[in-house]
C-alpha positions as CSV (number, residue, x, y, z in Angstrom):
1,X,47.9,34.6,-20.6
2,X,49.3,31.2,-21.6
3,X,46.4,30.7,-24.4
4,X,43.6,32.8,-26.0
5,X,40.4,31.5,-25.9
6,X,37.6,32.1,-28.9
7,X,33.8,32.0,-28.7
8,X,33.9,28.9,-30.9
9,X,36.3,27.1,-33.5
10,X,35.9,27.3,-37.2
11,X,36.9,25.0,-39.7
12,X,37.5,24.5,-43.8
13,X,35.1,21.9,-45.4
14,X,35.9,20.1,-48.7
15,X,32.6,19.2,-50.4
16,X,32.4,15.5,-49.1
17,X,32.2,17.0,-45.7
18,X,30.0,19.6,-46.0
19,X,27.3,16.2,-46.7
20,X,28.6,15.0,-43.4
21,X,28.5,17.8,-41.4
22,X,24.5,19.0,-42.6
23,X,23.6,15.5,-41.6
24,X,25.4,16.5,-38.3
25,X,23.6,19.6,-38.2
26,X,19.9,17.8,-38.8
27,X,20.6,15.3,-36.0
28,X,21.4,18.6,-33.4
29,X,18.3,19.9,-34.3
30,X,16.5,16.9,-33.6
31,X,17.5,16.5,-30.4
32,X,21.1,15.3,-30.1
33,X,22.7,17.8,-28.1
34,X,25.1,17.5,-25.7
35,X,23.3,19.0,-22.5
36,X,20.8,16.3,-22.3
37,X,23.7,13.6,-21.4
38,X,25.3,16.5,-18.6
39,X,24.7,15.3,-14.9
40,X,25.0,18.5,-13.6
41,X,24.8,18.4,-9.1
42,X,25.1,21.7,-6.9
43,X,27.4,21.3,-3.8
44,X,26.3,22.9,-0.7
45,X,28.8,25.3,-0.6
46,X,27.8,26.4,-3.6
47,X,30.4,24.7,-6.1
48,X,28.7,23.6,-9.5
49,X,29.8,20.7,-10.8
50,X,29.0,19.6,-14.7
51,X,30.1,15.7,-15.8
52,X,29.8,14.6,-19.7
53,X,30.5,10.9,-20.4
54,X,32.4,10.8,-24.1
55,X,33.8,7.2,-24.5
56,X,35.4,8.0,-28.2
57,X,39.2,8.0,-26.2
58,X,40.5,6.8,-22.9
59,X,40.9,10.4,-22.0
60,X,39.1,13.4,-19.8
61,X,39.8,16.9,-19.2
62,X,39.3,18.6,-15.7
63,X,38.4,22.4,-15.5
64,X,38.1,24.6,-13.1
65,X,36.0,28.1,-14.3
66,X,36.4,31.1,-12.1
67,X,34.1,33.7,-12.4
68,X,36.4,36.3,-12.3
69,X,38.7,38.5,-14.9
70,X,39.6,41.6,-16.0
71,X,36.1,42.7,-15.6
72,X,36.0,42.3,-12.3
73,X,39.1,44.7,-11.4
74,X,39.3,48.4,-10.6
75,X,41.3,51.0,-11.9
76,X,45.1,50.8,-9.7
77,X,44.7,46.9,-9.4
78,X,44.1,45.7,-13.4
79,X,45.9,43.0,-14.4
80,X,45.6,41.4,-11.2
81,X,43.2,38.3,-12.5
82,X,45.9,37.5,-15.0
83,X,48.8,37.5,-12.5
84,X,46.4,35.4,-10.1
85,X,46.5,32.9,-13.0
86,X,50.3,32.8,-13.2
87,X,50.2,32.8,-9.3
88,X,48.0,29.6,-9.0
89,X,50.9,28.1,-10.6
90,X,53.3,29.2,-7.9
91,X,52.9,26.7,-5.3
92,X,50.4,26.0,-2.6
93,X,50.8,25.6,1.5
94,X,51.4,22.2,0.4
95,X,53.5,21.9,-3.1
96,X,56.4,23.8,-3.5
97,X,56.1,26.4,-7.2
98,X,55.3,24.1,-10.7
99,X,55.3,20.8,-8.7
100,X,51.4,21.3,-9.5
101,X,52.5,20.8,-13.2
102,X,55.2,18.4,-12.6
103,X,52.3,16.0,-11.1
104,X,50.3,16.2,-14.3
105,X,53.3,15.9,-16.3
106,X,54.8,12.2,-13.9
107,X,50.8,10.7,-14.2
108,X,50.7,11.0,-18.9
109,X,48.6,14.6,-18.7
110,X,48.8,18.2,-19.6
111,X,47.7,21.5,-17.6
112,X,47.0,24.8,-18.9
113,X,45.1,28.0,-17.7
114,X,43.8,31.2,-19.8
115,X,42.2,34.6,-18.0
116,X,39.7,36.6,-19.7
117,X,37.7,39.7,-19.4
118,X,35.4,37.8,-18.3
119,X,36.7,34.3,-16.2
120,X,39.4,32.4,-15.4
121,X,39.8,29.0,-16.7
122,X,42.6,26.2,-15.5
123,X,42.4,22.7,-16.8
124,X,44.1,19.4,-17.4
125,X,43.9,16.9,-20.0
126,X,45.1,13.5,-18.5
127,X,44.4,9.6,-18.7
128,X,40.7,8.8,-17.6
129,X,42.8,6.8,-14.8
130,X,44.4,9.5,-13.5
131,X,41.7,11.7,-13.1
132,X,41.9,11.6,-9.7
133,X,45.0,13.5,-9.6
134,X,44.0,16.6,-10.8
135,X,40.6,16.9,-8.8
136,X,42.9,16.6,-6.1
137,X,45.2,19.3,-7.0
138,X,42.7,21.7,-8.0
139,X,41.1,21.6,-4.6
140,X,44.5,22.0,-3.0
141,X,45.2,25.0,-4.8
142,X,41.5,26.9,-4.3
143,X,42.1,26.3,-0.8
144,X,46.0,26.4,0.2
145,X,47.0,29.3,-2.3
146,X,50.3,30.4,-0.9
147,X,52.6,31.4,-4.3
148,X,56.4,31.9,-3.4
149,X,58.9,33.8,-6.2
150,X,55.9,36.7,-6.2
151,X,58.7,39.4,-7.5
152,X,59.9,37.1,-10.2
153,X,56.2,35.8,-11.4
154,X,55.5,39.6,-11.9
155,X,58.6,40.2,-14.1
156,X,57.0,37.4,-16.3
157,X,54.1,39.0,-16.7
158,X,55.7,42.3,-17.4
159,X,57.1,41.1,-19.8
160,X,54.6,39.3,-21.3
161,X,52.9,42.2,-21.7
162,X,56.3,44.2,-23.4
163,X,56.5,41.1,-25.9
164,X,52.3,40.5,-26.7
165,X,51.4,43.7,-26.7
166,X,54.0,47.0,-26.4
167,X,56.3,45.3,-29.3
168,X,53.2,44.2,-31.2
169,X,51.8,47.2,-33.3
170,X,48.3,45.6,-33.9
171,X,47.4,44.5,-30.5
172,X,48.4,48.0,-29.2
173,X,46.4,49.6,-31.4
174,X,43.5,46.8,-30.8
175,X,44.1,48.3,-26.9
176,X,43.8,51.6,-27.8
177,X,40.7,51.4,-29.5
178,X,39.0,49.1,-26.6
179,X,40.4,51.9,-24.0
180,X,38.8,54.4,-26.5
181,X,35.3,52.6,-27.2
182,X,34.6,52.0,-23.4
183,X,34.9,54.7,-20.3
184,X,32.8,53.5,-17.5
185,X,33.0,49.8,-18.2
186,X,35.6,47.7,-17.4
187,X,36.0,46.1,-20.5
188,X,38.3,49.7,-20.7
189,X,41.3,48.2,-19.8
190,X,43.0,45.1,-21.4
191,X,42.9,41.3,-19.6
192,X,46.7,41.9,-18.9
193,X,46.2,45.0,-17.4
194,X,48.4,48.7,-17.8
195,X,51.9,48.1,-17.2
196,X,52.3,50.9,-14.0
197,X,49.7,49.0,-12.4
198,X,50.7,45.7,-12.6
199,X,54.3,46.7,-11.3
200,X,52.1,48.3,-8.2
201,X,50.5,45.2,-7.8
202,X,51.6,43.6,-3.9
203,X,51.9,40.0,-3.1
204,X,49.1,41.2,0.0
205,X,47.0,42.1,-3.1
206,X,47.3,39.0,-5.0
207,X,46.3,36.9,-1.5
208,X,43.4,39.3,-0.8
209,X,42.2,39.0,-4.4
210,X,42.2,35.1,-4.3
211,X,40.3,35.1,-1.2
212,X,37.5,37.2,-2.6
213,X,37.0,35.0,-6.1
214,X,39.0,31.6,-5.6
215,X,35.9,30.4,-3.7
216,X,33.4,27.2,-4.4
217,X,30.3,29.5,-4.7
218,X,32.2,31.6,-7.7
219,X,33.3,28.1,-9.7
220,X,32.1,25.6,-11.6
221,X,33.8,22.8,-12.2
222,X,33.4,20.6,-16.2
223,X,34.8,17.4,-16.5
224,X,34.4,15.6,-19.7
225,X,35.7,12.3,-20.8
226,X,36.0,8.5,-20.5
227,X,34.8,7.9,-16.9
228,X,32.0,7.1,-14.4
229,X,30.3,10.3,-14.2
230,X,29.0,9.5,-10.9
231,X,32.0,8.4,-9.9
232,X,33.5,11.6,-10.6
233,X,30.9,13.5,-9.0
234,X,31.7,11.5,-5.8
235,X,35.2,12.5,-6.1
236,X,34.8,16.4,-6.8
237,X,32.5,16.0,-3.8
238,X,35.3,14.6,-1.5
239,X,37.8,16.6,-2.4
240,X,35.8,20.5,-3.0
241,X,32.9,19.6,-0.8
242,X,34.6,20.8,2.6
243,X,35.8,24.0,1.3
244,X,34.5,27.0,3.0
245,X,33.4,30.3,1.1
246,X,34.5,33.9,2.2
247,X,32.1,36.9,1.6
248,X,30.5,36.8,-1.7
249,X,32.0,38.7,-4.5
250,X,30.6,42.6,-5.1
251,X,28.8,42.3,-8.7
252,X,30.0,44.3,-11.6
253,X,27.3,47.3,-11.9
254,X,29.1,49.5,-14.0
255,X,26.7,50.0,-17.5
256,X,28.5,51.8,-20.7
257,X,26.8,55.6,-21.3
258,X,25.3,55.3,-24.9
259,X,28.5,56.9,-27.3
260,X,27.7,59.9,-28.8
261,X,29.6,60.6,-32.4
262,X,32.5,58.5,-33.4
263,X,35.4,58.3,-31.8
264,X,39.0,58.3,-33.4
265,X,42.2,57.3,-32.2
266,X,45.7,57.4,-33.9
267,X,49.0,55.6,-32.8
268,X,52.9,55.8,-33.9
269,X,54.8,52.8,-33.9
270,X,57.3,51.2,-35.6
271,X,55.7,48.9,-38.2
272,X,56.0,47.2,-41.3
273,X,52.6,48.1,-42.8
274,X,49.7,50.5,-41.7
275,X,46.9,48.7,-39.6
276,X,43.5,49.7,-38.7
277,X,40.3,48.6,-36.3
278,X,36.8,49.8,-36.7
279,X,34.6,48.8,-33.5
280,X,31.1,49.0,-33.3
281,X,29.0,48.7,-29.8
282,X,26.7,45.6,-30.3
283,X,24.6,43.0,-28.5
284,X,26.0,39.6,-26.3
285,X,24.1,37.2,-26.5
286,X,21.1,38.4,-24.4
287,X,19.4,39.7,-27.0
288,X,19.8,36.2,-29.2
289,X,18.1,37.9,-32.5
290,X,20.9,40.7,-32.7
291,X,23.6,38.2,-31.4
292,X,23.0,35.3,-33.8
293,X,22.5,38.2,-36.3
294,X,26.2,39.4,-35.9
295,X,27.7,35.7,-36.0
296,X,26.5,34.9,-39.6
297,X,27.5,38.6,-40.4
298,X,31.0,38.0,-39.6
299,X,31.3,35.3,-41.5
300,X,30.0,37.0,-44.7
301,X,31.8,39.7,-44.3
302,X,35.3,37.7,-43.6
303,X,35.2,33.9,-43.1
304,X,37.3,32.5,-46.2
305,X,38.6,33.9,-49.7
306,X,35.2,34.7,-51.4
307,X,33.9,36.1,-48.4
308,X,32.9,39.8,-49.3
309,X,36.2,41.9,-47.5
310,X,38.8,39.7,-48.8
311,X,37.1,39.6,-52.3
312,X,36.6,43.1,-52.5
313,X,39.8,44.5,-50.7
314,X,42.8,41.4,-50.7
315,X,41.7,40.1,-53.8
316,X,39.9,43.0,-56.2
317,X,41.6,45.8,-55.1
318,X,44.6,44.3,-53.8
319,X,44.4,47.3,-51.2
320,X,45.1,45.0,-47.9
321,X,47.1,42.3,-47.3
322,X,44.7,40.9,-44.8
323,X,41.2,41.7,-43.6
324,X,38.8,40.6,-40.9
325,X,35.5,40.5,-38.4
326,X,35.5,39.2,-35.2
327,X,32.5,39.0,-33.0
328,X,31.9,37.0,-29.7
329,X,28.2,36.7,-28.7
330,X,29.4,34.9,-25.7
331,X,30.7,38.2,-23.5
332,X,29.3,38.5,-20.5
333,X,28.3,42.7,-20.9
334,X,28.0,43.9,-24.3
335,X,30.8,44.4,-26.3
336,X,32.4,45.1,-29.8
337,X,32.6,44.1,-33.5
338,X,35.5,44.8,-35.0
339,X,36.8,44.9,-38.1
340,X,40.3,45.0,-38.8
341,X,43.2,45.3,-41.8
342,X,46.5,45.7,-42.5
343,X,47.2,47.6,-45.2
344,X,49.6,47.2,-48.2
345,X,52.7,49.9,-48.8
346,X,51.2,53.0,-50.5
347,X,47.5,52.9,-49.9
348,X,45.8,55.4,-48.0
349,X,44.0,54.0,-44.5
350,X,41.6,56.2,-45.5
351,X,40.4,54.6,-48.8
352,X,40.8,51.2,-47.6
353,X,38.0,52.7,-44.3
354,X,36.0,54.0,-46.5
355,X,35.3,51.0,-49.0
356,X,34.8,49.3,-45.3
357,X,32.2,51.6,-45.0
358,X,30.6,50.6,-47.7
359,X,30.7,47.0,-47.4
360,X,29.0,47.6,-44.2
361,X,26.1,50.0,-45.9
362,X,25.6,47.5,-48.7
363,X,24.8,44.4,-45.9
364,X,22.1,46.7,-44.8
365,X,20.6,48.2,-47.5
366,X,20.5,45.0,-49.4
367,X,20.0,41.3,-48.5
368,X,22.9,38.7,-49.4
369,X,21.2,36.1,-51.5
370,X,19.9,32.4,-50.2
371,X,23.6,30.8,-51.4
372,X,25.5,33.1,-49.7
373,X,23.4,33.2,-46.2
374,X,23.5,29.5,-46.6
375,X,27.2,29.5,-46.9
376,X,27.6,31.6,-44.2
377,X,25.2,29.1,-42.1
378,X,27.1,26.3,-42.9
379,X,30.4,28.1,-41.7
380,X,28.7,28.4,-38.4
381,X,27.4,25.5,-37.9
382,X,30.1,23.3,-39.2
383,X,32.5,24.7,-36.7
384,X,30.0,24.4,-34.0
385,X,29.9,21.0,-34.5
386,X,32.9,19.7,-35.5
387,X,34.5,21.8,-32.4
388,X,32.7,19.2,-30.5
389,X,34.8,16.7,-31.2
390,X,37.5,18.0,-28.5
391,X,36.5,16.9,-25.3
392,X,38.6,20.3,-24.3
393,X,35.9,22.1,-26.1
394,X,32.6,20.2,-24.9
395,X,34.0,21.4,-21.5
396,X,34.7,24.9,-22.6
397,X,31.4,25.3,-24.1
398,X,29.5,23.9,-20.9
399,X,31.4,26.1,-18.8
400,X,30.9,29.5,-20.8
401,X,27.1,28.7,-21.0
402,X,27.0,27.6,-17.5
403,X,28.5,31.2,-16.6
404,X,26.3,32.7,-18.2
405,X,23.1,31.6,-17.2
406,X,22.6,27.8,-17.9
407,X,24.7,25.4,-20.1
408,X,21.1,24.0,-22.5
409,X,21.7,27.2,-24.2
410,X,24.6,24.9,-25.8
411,X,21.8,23.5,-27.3
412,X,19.7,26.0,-29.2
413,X,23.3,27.3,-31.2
414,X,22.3,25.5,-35.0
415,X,18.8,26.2,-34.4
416,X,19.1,30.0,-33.8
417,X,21.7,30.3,-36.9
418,X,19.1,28.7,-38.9
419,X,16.6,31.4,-37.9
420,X,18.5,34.1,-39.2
421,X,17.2,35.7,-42.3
């Protein structure tokens, strides 16, 4: 994938901006969010399109959400949303392969894409003046996919995957632990996909795939930035409105069994230091209690150097050399938690587990105190809000809430940390 995408940004405050970011906070909760000034309009073929006005910088960003990723593939295709993305990029019945980017690049912008587990996401950042260009680009390339070089775009991605993953000891054994925790679900295999398959993957396959999910009814479309957001409705209309769909994409029905005992794996590779995952089945964010739950956890348990694992195991104990949570509330089927270390020359994995263990034990059996909840809150928060400052990530967080039910959710993100008890 050519970037990794997280639920939400976080950021280091000194003191004198902690001030500025409560009062930040308190104006949120009052009723300053960014979903009220959306103009949000529903094509009738189904394309969604959300426009945000932000007049700090003559700029705007154009993205293009697919509801489609790795969870959407079977077993003998996986890996086929991520090489759709490198495809996309490939050329067009119209533009011969990376004139799309050369475009952006002649009219002062920049143009990315990521894939998922869970969607696709392709963007540009450009001049507010130049806008145009892109909306135009993207609508060639939903509707005249035609990629040339197939062979040699599918050698990239092999190798991608040799380099990011195969060569990289703690992302294989992050792999082998999601393949472990889910067997029914798709979130089984990784967002690049198993390396046999990808090299059976067909060029007929890649155009049949496209067909199915590259369609206005499966997108949604986030432009934020210094414009006319009517005007750039107009224009999204023009150029996406007269796109046709094709059948409607099957739904995702597999469910996850409930696990029964723990589950160990164990992998051999060449290394400098021992590393480890624990992963735990927990909530997305449909059950908001649970999910908001789990985000200030995470940042007790890891967010900065007098959070409780890098106290207790980096700093006390000197046991790890680095130590962390990760959660994302924002998955579209329920997911993991993990927890994650690499550990320093001579220390047994399983001491280092088992004082994880107990970190874990004591956050149930006993409540943090007020400071250190409200630390954790203000972690939270601060990043929430300061995140918004990116137009990039006003339209990345209208798009991810959009997919997943409705984009005012953005909204209710300070308000549900500060229930959390």
């Amino acid at each position: 994938m050519r970037i990794k995408s997280f639920p939400h940004r976080r950021s280091w405050l000194s003191i004198s901006l902690l001030a500025v970011m409560l009062a930040l906070c308190a104006a949120s909760r009052a009723g300053a969010g960014i979903a009220d000034a959306v103009k949000y309009t529903k094509l009738a073929n189904g394309l969604q399109v959300i426009v945000l006005e932000n007049h700090k910088s003559p700029v705007a960003t154009f993205n293009v959400f697919y509801h489609v990723g790795s969870r959407n593939e079977h077993f003998g295709k996986t890996g086929i949303s991520h090489l759709c993305e490198h495809l996309m990029f490939r050329g067009t019945k119209k533009l011969a392969p990376e004139e799309f980017s050369n475009i952006i690049q002649e009219n002062g912008g920049d143009d990315n894409a990521f894939t998922s587990s869970d969607f696709t996401d392709y963007f540009e950042i450009i001049n507010r003046d130049h806008l145009d260009v892109p909306i135009s680009l993207e609508a060639d390339r939903m509707t005249n996919f035609a990629p040339q070089g197939f062979d040699s775009e599918k050698a990239v991605v092999m190798e991608e995957r040799r380099l990011r993953t195969e060569d990289s000891p703690e992302d294989a054994l992050q792999e082998m632990t999601q393949a472990a925790a889910f067997v029914a679900h798709p979130y089984h295999w990784p967002v690049i996909g198993w390396m046999n398959e990808i090299q059976g993957i067909t060029l007929q396959d890649a155009l049949h795939y496209h067909a199915i999910y590259y369609s206005p009814q499966n997108a949604i479309i986030v432009a934020v930035g210094d414009f006319d957001g009517d005007q750039v409705i107009k224009l999204v209309t023009q150029a996406f409105g007269g796109i046709k769909n094709n059948a409607k994409p099957p739904p995702v029905t597999e469910i996850e069994p409930p696990q029964e005992g723990e589950r160990r794996v164990v992998m051999r590779h060449a290394a400098n230091l021992p590393a480890f995952n624990e992963a735990y089945h927990v909530p997305n964010y449909r059950d908001l209690a649970d999910a908001f739950a789990l985000e200030v956890a995470s940042e007790i348990w890891s967010d900065g150097k007098s959070s409780r694992l890098y106290k207790d195991l980096v700093v006390d104990k000197q046991s790890v050399v680095d130590v962390g949570a990760e959660y994302d509330m924002t998955s579209f089927d329920p997911d993991l938690f993990w927890v994650s270390a690499q550990v320093r020359p001579g220390v047994k994995t399983e001491d280092v587990t088992a004082e994880i263990d107990k970190q874990i034990a004591a956050l149930r059996d006993t409540p943090v105190t007020p400071e250190e909840l409200q630390r954790a809150k203000n972690l939270e928060q601060s990043g929430f809000v300061y995140g918004q400052d990116s137009i990039f990530r006003e339209a990345e967080l209208l798009g991810v809430y959009q997919m997943l039910g409705d984009y005012h959710m953005i909204d209710d993100y300070l308000s549900q940390i500060d229930k959390i008890t």
